[in-house]
C-alpha positions in Angstrom: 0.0 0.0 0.0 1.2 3.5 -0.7 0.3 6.9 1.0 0.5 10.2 -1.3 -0.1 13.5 0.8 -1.3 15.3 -1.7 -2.1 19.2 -1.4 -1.1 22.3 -2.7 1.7 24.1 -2.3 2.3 25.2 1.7 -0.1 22.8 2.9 2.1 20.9 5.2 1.7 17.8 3.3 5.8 17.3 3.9 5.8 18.7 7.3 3.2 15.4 7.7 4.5 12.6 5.3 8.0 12.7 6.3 7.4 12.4 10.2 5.0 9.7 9.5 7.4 7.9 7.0 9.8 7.8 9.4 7.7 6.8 12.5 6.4 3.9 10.8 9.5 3.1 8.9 8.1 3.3 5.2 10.2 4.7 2.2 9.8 8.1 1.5 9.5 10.3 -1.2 9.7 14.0 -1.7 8.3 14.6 -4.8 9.4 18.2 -5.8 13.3 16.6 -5.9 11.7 14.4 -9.2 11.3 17.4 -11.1 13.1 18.3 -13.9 15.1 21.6 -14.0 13.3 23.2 -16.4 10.0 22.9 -14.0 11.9 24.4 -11.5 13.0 27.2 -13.0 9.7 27.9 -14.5 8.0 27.5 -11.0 10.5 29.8 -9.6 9.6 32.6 -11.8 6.1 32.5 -11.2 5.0 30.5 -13.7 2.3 27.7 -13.2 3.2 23.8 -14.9 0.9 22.8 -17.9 0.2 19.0 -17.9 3.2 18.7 -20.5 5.3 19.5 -17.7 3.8 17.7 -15.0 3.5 14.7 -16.8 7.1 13.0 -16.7 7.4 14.2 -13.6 4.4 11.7 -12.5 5.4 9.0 -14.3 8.7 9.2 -12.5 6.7 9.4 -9.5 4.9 6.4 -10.6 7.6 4.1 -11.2 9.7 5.1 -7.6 6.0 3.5 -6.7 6.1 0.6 -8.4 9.7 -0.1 -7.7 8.7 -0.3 -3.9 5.8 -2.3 -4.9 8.0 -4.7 -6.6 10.1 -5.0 -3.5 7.2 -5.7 -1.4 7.1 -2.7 0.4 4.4 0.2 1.5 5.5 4.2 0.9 5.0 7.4 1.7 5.2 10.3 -0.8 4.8 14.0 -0.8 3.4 14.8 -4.0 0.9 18.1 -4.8 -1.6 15.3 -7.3 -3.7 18.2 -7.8 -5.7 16.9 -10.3 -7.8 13.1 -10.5 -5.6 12.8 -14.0 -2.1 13.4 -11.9 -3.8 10.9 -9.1 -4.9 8.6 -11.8 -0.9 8.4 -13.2 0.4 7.7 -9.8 -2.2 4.7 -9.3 -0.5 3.1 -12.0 2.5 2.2 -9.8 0.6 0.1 -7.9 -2.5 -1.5 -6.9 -3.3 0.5 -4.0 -2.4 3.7 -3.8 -4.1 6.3 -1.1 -4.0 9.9 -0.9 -4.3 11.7 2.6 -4.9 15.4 1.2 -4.0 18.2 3.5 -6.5 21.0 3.2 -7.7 24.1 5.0 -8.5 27.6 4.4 -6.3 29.5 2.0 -5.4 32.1 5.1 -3.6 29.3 6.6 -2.0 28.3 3.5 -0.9 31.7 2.7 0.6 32.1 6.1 2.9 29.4 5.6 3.9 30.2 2.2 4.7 33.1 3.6 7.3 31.9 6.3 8.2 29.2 4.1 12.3 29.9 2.9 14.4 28.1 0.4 12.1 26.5 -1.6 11.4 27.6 -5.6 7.6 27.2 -5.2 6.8 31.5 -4.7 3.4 32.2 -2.7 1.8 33.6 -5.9 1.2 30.3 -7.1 -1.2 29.5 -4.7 -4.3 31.2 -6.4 -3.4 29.0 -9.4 -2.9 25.2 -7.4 -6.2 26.0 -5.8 -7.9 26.9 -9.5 -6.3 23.4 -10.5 -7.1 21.5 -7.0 -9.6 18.9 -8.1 -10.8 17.4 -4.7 -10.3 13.9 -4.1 -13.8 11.8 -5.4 -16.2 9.6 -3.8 -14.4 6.9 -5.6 -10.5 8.2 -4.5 -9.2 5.8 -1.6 -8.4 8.6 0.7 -8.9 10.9 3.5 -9.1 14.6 4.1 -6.7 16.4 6.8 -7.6 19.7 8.1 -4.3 21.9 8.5 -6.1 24.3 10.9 -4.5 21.6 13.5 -0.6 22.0 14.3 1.1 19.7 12.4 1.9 17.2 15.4 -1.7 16.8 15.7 -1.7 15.7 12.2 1.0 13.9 12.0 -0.9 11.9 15.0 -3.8 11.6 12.8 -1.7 10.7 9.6 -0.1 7.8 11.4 -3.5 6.4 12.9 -5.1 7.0 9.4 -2.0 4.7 7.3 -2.3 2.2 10.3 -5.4 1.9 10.2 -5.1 0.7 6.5 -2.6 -1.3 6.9 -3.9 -3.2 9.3 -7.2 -3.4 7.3 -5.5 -5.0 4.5 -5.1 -8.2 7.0 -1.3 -7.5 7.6 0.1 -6.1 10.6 0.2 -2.7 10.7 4.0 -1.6 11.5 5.0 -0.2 14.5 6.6 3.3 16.1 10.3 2.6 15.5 10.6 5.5 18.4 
């Protein structure tokens, strides 16, 4: 099984996978260090990705998927899968891939952009990942979290949520390494 947090930009959704990666002792990808140059240089000028750009991107995403579901092994991935069609390319590393999307109020969001440093992605992108922010569907093996919280608290729900799957796919679910 695989876990994508999934949000835009700001959201928290690393400040939430990677703790929960490494309290449960899954692989763990950041997904903005699969892009291409030329994606970030465009982001960091303020321009938005087309598809065309996003698309190898995804499909490199994919396959770091399906080369831990070839080794037997559940992930975790920060990844923005904005859209059902980016969400649809990463399903096809494996059977079973969930999205936990961090959401909340664009106030929140901003903040953190805001006091965010060192990363290409600038805070006027945000208006444009929330015009392409197709929620997950009824059909999307998922769960919503609500960044209002501080991140511990999510991180706290994150882990119960990917046990809680885990355990529900009649393995054991793992265990706090700390």
């Amino acid at each position: 099984m695989h876990f994508v947090f999934m949000g835009v930009s700001g959201s928290g959704k690393s400040s939430i996978a990677r703790p929960v990666a490494e309290r449960l002792g899954l692989p763990f990808a950041e997904a903005d260090a699969f892009h291409p140059e030329a994606n970030i240089a465009k982001m960091s000028a303020g321009v938005p990705l087309s598809d065309e750009d996003r698309r190898p991107w995804l499909l490199a995403l994919a396959e770091w998927i399906a080369e831990r579901e070839r080794a037997g092994r559940h992930s975790a991935m920060a990844c923005s899968a904005l859209k059902r069609s980016y969400r649809d390319l990463l399903r096809g590393g494996a059977p079973d891939v969930r999205f936990l999307h961090a959401d909340g109020p664009d106030e929140v969001i901003a903040e953190r952009l805001a006091r965010r440093t060192g990363h290409f992605m600038p805070a006027g992108l945000l208006a444009s990942q929330r015009a392409a922010l197709e929620p997950l569907g009824a059909d999307e093996a998922g769960s919503v979290l609500d960044v209002s919280a501080p991140v511990e608290e999510l991180v706290e729900e994150a882990v119960g949520l990917v046990r809680a799957a885990l355990a529900g796919q009649g393995g054991a679910a793992p265990t706090a390494l700390r």
